[in-house]
PDB file of N, CA, C and O in Angstrom, chain B, residues numbered from 101:
ATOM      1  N   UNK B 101      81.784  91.679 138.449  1.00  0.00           N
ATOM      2  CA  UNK B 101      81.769  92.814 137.545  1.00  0.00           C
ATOM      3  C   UNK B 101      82.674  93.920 138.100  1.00  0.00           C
ATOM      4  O   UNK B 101      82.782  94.224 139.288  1.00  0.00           O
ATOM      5  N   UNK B 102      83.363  94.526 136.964  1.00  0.00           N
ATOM      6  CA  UNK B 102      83.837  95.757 137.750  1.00  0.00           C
ATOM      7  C   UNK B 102      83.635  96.721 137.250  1.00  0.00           C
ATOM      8  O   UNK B 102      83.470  96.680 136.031  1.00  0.00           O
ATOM      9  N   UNK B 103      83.545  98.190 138.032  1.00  0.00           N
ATOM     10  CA  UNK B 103      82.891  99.536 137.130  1.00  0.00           C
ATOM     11  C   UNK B 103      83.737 100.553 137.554  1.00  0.00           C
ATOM     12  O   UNK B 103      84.250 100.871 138.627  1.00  0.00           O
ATOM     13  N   UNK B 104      83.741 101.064 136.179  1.00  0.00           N
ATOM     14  CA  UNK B 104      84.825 102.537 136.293  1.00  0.00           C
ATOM     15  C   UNK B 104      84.595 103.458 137.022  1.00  0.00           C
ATOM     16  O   UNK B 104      83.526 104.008 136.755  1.00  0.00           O
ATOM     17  N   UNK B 105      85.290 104.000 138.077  1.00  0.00           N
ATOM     18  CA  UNK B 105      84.837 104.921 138.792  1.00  0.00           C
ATOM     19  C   UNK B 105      84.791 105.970 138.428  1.00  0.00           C
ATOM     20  O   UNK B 105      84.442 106.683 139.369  1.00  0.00           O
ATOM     21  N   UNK B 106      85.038 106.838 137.062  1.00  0.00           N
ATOM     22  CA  UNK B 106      85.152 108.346 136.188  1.00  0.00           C
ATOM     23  C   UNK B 106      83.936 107.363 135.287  1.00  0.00           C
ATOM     24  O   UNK B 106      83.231 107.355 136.295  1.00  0.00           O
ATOM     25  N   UNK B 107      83.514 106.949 134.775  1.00  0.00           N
ATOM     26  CA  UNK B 107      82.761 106.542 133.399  1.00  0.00           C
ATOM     27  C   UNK B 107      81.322 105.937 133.636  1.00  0.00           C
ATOM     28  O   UNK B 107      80.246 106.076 133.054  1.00  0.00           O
ATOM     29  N   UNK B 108      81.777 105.152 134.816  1.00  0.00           N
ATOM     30  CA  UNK B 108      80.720 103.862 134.847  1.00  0.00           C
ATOM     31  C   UNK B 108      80.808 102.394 134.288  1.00  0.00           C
ATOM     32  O   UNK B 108      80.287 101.316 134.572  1.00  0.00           O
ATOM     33  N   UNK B 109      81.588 102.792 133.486  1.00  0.00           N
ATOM     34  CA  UNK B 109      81.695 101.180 132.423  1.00  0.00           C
ATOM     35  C   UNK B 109      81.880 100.205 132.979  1.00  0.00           C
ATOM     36  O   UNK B 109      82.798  99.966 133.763  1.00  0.00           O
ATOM     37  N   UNK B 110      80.624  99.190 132.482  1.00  0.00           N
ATOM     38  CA  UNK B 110      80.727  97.760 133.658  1.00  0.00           C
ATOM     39  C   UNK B 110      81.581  96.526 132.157  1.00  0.00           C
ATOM     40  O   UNK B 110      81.466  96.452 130.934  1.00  0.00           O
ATOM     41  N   UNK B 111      82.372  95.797 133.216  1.00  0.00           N
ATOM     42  CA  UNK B 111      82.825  94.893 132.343  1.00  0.00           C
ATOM     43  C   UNK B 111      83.392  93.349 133.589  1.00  0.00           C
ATOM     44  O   UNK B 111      83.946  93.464 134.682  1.00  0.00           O
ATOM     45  N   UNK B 112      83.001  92.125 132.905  1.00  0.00           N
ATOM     46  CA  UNK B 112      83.180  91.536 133.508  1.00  0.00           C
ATOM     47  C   UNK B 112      84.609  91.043 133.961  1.00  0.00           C
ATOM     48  O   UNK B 112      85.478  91.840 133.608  1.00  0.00           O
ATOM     49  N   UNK B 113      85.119  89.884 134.687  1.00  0.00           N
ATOM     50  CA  UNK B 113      86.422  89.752 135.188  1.00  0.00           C
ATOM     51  C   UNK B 113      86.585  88.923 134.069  1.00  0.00           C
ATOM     52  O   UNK B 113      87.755  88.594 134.265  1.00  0.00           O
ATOM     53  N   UNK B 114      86.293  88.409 133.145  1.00  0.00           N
ATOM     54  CA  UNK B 114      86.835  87.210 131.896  1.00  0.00           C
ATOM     55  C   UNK B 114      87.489  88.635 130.969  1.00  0.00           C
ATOM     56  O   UNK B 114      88.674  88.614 130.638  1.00  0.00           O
ATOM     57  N   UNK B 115      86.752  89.626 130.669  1.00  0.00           N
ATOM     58  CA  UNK B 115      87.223  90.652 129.758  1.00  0.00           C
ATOM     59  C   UNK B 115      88.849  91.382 131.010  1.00  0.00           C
ATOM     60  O   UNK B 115      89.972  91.701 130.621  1.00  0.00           O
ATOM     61  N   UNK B 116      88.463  91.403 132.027  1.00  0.00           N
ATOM     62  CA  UNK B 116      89.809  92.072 132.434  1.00  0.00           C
ATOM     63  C   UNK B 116      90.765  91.612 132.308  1.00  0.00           C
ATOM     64  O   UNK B 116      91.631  92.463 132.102  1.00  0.00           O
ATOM     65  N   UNK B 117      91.306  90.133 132.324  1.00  0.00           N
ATOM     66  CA  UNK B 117      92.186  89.651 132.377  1.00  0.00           C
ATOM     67  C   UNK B 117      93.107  89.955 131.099  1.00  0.00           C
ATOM     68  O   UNK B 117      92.749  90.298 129.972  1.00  0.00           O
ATOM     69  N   UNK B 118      94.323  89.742 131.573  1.00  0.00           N
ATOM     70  CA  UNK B 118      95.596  90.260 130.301  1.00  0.00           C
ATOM     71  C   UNK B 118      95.361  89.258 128.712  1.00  0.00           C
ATOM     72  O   UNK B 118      95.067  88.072 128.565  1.00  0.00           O
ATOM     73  N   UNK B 119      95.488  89.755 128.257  1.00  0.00           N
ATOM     74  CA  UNK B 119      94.934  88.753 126.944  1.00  0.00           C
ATOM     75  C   UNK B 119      96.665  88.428 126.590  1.00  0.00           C
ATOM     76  O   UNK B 119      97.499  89.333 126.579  1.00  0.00           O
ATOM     77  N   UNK B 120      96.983  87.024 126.323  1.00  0.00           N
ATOM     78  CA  UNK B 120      98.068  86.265 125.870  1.00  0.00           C
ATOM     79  C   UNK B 120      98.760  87.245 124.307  1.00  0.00           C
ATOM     80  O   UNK B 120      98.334  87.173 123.154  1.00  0.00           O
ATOM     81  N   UNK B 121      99.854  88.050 124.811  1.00  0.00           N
ATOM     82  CA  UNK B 121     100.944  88.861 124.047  1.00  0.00           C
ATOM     83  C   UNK B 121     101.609  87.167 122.931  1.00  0.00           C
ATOM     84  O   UNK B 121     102.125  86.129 123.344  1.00  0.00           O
ATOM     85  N   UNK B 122     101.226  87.659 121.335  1.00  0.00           N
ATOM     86  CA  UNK B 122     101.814  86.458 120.664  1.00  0.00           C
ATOM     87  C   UNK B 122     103.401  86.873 120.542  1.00  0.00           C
ATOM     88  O   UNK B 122     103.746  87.987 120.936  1.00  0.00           O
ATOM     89  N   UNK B 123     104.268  86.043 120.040  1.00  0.00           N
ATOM     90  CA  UNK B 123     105.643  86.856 120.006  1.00  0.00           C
ATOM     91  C   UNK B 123     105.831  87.439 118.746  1.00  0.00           C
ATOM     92  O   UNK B 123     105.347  86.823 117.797  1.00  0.00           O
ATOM     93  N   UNK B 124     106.413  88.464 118.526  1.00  0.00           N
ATOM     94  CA  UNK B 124     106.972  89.141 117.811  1.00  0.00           C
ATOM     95  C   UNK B 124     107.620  88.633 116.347  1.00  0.00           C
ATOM     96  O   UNK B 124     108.776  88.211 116.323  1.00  0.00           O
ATOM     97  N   UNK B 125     106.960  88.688 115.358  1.00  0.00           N
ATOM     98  CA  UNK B 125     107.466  88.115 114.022  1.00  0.00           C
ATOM     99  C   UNK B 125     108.016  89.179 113.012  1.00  0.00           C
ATOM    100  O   UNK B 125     107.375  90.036 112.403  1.00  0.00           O
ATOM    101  N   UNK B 126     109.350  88.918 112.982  1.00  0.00           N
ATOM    102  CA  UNK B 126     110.277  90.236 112.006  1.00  0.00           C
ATOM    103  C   UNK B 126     110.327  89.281 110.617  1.00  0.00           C
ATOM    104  O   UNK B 126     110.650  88.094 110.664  1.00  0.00           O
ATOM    105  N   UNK B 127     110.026  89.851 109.603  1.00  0.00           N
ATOM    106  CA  UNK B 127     109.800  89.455 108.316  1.00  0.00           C
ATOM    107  C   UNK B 127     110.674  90.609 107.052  1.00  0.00           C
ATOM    108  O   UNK B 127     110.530  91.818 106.867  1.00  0.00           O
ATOM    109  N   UNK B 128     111.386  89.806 106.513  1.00  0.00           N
ATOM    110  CA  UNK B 128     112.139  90.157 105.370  1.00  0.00           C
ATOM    111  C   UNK B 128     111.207  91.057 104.131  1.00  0.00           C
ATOM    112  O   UNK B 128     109.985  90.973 104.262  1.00  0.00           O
ATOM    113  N   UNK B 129     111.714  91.875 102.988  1.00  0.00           N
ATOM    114  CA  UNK B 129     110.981  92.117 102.214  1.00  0.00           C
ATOM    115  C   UNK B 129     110.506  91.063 101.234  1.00  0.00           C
ATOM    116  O   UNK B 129     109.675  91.196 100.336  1.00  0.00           O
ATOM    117  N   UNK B 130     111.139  90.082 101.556  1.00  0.00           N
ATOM    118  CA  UNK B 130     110.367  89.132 100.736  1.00  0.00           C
ATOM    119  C   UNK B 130     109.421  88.036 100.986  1.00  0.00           C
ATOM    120  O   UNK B 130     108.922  87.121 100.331  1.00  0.00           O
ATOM    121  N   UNK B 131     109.335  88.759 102.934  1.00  0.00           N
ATOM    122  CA  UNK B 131     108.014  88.075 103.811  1.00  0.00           C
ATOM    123  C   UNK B 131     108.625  86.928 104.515  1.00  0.00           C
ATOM    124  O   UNK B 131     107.887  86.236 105.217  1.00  0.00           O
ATOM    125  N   UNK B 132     109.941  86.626 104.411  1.00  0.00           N
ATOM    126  CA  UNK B 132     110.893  85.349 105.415  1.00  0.00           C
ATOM    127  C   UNK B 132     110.748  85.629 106.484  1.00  0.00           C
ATOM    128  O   UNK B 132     110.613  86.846 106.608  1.00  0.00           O
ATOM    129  N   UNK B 133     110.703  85.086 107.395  1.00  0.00           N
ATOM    130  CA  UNK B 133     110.919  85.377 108.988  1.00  0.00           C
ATOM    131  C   UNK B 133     112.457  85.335 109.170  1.00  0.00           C
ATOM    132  O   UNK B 133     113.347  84.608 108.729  1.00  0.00           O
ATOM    133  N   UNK B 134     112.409  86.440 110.023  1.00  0.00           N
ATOM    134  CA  UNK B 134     114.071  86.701 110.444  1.00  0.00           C
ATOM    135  C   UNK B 134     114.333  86.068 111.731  1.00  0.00           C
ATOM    136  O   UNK B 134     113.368  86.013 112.493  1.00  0.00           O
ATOM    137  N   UNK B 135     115.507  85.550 112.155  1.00  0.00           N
ATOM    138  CA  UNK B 135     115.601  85.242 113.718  1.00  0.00           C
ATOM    139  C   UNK B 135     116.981  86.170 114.167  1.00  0.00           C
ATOM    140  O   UNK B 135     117.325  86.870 113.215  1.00  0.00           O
ATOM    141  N   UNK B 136     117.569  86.292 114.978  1.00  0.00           N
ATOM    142  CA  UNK B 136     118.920  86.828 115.667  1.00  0.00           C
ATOM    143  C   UNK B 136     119.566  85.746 115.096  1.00  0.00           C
ATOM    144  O   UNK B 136     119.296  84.545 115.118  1.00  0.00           O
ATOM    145  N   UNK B 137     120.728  86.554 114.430  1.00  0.00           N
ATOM    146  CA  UNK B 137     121.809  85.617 113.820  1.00  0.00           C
ATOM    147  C   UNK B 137     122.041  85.820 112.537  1.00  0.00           C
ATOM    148  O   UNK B 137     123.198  86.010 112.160  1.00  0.00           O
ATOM    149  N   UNK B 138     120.998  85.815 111.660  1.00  0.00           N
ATOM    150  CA  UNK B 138     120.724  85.418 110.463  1.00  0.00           C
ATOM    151  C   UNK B 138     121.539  86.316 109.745  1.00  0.00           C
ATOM    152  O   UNK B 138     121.863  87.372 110.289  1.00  0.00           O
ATOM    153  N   UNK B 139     122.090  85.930 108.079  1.00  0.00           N
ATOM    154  CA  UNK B 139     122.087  86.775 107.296  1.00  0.00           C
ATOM    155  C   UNK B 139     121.663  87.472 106.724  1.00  0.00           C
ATOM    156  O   UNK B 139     120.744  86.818 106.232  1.00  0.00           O
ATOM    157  N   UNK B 140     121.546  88.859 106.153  1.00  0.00           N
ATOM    158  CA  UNK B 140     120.659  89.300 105.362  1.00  0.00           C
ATOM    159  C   UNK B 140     121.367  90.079 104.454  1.00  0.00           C
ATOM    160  O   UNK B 140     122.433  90.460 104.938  1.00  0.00           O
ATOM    161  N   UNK B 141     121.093  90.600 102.885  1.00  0.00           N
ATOM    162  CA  UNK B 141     121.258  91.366 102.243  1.00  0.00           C
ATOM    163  C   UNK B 141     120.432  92.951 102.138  1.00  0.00           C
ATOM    164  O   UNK B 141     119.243  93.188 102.352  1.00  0.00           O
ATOM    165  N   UNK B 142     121.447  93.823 101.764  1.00  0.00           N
ATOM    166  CA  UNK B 142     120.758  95.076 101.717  1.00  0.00           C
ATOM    167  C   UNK B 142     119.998  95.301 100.265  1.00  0.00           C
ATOM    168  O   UNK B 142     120.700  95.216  99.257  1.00  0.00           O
ATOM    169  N   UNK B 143     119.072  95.488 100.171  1.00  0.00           N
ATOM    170  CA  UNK B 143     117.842  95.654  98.616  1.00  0.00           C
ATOM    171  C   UNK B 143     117.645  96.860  97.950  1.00  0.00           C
ATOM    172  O   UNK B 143     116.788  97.041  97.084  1.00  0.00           O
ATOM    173  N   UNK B 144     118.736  97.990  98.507  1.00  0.00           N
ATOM    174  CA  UNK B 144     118.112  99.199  98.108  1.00  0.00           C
ATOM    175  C   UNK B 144     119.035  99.943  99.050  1.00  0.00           C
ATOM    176  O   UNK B 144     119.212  99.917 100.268  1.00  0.00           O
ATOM    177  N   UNK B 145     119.665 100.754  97.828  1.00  0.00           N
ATOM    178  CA  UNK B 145     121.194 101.805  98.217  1.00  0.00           C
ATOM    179  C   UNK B 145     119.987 102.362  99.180  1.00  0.00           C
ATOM    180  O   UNK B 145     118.782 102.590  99.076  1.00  0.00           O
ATOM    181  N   UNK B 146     121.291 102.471 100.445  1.00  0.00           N
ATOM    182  CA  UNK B 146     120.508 103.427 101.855  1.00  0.00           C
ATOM    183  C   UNK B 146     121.155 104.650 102.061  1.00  0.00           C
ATOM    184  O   UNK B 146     122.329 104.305 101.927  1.00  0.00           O
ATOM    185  N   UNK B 147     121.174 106.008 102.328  1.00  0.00           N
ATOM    186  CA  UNK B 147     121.629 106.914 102.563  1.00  0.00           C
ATOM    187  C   UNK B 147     121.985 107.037 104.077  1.00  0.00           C
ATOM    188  O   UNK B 147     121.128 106.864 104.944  1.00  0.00           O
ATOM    189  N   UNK B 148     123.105 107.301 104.321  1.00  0.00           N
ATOM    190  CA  UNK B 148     123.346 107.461 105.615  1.00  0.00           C
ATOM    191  C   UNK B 148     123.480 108.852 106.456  1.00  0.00           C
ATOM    192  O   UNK B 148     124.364 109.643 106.126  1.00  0.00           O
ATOM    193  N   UNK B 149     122.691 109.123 107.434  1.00  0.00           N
ATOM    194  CA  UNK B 149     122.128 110.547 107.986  1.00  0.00           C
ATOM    195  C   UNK B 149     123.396 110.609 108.991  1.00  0.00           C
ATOM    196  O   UNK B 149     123.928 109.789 109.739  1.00  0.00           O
ATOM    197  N   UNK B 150     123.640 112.022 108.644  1.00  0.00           N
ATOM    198  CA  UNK B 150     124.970 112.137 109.203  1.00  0.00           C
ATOM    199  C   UNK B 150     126.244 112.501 109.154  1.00  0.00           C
ATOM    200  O   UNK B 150     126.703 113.587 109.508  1.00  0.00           O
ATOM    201  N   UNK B 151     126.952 111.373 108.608  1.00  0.00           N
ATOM    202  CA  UNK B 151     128.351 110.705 108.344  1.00  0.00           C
ATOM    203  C   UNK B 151     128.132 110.578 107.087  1.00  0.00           C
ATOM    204  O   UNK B 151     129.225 110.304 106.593  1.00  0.00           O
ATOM    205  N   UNK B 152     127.154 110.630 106.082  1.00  0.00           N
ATOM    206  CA  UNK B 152     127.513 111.077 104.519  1.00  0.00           C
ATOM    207  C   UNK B 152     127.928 109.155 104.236  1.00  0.00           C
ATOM    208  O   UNK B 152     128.275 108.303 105.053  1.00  0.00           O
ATOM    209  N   UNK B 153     127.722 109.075 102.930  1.00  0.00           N
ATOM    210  CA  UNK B 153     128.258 108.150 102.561  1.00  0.00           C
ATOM    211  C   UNK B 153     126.621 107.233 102.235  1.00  0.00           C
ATOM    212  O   UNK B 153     125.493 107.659 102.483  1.00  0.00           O
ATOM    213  N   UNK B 154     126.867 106.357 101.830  1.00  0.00           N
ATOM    214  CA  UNK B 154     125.618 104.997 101.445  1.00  0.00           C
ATOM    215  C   UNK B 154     125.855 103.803 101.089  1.00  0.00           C
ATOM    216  O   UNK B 154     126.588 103.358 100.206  1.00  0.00           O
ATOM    217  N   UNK B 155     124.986 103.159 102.058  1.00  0.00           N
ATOM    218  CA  UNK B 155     125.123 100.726 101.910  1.00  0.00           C
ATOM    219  C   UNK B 155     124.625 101.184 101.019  1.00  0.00           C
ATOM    220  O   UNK B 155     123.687 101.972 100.901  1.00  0.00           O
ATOM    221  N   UNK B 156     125.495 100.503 100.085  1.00  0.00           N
ATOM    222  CA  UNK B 156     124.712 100.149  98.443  1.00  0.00           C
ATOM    223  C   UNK B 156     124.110  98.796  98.692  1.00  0.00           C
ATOM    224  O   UNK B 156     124.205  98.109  99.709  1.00  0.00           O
ATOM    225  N   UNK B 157     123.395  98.512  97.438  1.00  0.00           N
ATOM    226  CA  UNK B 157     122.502  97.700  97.513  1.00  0.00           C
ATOM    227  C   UNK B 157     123.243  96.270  97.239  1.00  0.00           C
ATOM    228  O   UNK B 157     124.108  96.192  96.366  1.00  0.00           O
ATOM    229  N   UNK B 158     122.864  95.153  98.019  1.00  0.00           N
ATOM    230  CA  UNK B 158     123.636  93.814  97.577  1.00  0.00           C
ATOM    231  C   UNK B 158     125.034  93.574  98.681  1.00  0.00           C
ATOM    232  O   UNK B 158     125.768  92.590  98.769  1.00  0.00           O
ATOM    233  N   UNK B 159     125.059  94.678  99.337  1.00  0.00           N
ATOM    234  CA  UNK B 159     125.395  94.706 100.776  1.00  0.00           C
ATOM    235  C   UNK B 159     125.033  93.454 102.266  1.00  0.00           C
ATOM    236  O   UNK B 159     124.205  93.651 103.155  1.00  0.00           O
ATOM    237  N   UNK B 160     125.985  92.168 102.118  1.00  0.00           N
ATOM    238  CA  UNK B 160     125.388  91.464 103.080  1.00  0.00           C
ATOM    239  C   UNK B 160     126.229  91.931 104.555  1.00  0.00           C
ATOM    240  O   UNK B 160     127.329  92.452 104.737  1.00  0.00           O
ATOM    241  N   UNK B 161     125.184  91.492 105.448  1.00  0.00           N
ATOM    242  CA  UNK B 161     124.831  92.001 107.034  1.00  0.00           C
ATOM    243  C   UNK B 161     125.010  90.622 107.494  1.00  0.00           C
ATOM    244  O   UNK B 161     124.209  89.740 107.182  1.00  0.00           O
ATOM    245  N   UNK B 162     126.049  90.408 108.233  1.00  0.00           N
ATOM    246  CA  UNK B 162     126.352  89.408 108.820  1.00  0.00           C
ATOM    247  C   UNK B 162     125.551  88.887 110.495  1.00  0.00           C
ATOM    248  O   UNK B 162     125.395  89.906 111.167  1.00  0.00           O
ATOM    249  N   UNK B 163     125.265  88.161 110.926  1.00  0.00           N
ATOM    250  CA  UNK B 163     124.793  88.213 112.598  1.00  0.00           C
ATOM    251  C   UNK B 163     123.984  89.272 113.053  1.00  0.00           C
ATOM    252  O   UNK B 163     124.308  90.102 113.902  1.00  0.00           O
ATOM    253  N   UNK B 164     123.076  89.212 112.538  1.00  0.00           N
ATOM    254  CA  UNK B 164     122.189  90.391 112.841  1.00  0.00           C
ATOM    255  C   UNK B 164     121.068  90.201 114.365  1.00  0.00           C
ATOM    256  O   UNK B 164     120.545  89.148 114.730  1.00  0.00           O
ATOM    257  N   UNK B 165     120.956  91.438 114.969  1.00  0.00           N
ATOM    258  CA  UNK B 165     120.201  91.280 116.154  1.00  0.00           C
ATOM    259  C   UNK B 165     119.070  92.113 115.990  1.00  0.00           C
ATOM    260  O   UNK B 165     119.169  93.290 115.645  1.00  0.00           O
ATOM    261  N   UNK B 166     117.720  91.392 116.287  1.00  0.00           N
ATOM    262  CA  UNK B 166     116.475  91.843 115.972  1.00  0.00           C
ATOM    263  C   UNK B 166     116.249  92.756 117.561  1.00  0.00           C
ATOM    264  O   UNK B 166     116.782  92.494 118.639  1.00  0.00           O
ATOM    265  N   UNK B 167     115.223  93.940 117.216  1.00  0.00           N
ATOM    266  CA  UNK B 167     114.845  94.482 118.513  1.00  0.00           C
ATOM    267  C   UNK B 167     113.697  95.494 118.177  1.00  0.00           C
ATOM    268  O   UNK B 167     113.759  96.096 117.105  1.00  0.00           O
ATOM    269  N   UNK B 168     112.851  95.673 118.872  1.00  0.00           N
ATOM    270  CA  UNK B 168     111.740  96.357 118.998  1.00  0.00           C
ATOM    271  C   UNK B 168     112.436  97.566 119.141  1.00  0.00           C
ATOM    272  O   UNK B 168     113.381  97.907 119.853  1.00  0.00           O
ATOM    273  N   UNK B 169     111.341  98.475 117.797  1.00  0.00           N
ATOM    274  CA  UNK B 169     111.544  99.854 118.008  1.00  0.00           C
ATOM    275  C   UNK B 169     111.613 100.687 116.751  1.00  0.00           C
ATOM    276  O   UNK B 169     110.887 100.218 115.875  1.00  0.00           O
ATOM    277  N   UNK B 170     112.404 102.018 116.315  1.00  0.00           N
ATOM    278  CA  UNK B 170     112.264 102.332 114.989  1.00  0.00           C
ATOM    279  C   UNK B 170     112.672 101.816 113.908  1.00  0.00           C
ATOM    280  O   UNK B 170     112.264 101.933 112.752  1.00  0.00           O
ATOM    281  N   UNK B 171     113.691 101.107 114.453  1.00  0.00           N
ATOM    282  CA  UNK B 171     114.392 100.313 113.011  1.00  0.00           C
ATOM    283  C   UNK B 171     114.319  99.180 114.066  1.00  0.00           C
ATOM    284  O   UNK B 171     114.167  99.219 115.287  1.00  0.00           O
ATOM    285  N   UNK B 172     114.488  98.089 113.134  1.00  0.00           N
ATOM    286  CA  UNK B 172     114.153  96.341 113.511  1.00  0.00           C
ATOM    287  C   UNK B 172     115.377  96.248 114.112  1.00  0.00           C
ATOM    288  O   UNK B 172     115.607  96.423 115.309  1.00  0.00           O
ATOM    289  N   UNK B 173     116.550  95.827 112.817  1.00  0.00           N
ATOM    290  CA  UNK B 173     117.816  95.415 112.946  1.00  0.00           C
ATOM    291  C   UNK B 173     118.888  96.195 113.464  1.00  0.00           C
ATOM    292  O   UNK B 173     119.083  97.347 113.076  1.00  0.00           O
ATOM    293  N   UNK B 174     119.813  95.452 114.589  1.00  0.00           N
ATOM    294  CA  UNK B 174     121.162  96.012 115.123  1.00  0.00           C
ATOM    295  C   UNK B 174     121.814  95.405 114.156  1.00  0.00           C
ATOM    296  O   UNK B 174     121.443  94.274 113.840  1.00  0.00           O
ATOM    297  N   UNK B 175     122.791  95.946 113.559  1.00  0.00           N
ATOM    298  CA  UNK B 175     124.152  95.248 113.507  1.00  0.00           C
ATOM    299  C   UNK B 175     125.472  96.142 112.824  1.00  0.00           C
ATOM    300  O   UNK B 175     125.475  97.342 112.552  1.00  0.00           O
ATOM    301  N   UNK B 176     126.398  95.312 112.675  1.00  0.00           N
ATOM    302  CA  UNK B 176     127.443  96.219 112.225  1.00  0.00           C
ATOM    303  C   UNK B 176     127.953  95.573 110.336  1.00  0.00           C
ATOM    304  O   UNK B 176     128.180  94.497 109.783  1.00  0.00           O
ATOM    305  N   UNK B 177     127.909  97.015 109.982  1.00  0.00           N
ATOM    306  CA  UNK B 177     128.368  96.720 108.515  1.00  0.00           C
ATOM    307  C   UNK B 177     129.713  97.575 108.251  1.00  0.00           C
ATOM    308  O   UNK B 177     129.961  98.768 108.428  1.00  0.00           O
ATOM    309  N   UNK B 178     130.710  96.183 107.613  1.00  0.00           N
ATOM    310  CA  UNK B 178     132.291  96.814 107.523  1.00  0.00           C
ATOM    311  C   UNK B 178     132.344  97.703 106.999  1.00  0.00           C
ATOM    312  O   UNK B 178     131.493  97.757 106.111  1.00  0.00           O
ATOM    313  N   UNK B 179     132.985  98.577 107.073  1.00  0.00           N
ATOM    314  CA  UNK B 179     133.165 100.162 106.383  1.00  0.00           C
ATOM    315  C   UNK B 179     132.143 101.066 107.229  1.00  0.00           C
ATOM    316  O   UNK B 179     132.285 102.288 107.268  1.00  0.00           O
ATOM    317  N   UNK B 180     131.272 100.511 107.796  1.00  0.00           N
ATOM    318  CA  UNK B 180     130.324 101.543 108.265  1.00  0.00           C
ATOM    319  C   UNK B 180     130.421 101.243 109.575  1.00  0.00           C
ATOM    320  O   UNK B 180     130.964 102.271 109.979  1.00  0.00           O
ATOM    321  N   UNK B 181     130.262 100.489 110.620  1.00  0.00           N
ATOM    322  CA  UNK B 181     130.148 100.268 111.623  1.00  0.00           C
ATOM    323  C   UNK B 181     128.616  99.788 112.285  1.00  0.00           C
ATOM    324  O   UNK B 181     127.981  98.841 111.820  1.00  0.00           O
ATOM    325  N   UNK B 182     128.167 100.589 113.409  1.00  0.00           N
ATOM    326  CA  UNK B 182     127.378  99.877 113.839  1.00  0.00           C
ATOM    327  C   UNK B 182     126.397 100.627 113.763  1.00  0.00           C
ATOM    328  O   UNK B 182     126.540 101.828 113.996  1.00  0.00           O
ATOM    329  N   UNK B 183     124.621  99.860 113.265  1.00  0.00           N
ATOM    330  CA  UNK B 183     123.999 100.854 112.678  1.00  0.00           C
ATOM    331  C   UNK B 183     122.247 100.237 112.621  1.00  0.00           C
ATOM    332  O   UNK B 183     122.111  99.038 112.866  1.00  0.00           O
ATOM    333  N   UNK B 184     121.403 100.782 112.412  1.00  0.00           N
ATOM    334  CA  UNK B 184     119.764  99.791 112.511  1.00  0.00           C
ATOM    335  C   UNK B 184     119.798 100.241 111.287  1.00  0.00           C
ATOM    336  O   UNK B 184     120.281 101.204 110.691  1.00  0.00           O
ATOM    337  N   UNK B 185     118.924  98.952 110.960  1.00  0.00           N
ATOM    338  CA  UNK B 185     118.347  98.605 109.521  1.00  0.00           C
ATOM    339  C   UNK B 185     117.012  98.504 109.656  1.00  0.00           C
ATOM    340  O   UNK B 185     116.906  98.147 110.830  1.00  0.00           O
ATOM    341  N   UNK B 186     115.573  98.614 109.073  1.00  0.00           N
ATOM    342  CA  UNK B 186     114.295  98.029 109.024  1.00  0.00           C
ATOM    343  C   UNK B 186     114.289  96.936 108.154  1.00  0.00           C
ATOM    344  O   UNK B 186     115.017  96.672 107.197  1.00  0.00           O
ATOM    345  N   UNK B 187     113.364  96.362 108.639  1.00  0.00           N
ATOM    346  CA  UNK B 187     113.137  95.051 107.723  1.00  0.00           C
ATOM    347  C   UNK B 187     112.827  94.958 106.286  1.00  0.00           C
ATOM    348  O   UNK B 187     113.182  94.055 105.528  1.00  0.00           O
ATOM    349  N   UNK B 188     111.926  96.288 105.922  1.00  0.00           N
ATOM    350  CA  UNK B 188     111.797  96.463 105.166  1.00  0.00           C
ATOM    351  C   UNK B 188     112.679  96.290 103.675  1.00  0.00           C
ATOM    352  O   UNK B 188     112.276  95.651 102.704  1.00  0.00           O
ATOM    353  N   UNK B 189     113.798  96.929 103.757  1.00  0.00           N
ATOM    354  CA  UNK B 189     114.910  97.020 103.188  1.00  0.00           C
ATOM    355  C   UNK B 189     115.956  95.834 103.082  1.00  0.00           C
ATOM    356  O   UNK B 189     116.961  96.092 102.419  1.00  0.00           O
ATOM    357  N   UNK B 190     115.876  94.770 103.554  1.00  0.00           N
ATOM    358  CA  UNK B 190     116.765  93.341 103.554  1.00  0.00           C
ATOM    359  C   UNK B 190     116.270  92.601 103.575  1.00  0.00           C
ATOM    360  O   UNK B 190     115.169  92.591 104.125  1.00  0.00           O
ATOM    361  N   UNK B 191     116.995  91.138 102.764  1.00  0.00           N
ATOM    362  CA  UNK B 191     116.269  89.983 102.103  1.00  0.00           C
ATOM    363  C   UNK B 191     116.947  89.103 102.926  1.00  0.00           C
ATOM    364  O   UNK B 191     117.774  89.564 103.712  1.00  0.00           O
ATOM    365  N   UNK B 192     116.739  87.932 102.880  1.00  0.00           N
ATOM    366  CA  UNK B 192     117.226  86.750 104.324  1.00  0.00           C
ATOM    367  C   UNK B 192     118.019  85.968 102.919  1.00  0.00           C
ATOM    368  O   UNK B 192     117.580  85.719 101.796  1.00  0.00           O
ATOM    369  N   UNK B 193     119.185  85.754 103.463  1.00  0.00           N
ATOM    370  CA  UNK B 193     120.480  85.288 102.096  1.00  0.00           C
ATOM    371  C   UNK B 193     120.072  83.704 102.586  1.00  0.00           C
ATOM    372  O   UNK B 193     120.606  82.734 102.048  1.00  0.00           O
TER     373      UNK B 193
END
């Protein structure tokens, strides 16, 4: 058993152990699973903060790289350059 030394809380050594992290599943708006690589289309004119201008919608994203954090997707779109996307917003072509 082990007990908190500020609390008291007893808990055994089966509960301490690290519980098995599943991996990470990035899903399209139309619920596809995405992998690194993949194509995707843009679903919905995006405004761009900044630099002015907007991916219109129907916009495909070539080689895309998935990553933990505020927006899902790295990648680069011609005319625009390099930029995150959420998943939310792109369909798997």
């Amino acid at each position: 058993m082990f007990v908190c030394p500020e609390c008291a809380h007893e808990w055994s050594a089966q509960q301490a152990s690290p519980a098995v992290e599943e991996a990470k599943v990035w899903r399209d708006a139309a619920g596809n699973v995405l992998q690194d690589g993949d194509t995707v289309t843009v679903i919905k004119d995006l405004k761009l903060k900044g630099g002015g201008g907007v991916v219109k919608m129907g916009t495909k994203v070539k080689n895309i790289r998935l990553v933990d954090g505020d927006h899902d997707i790295d990648c680069k779109i011609d005319g625009f350059g390099s930029m995150g996307l959420k998943t939310e917003f792109v369909k798997k072509v």
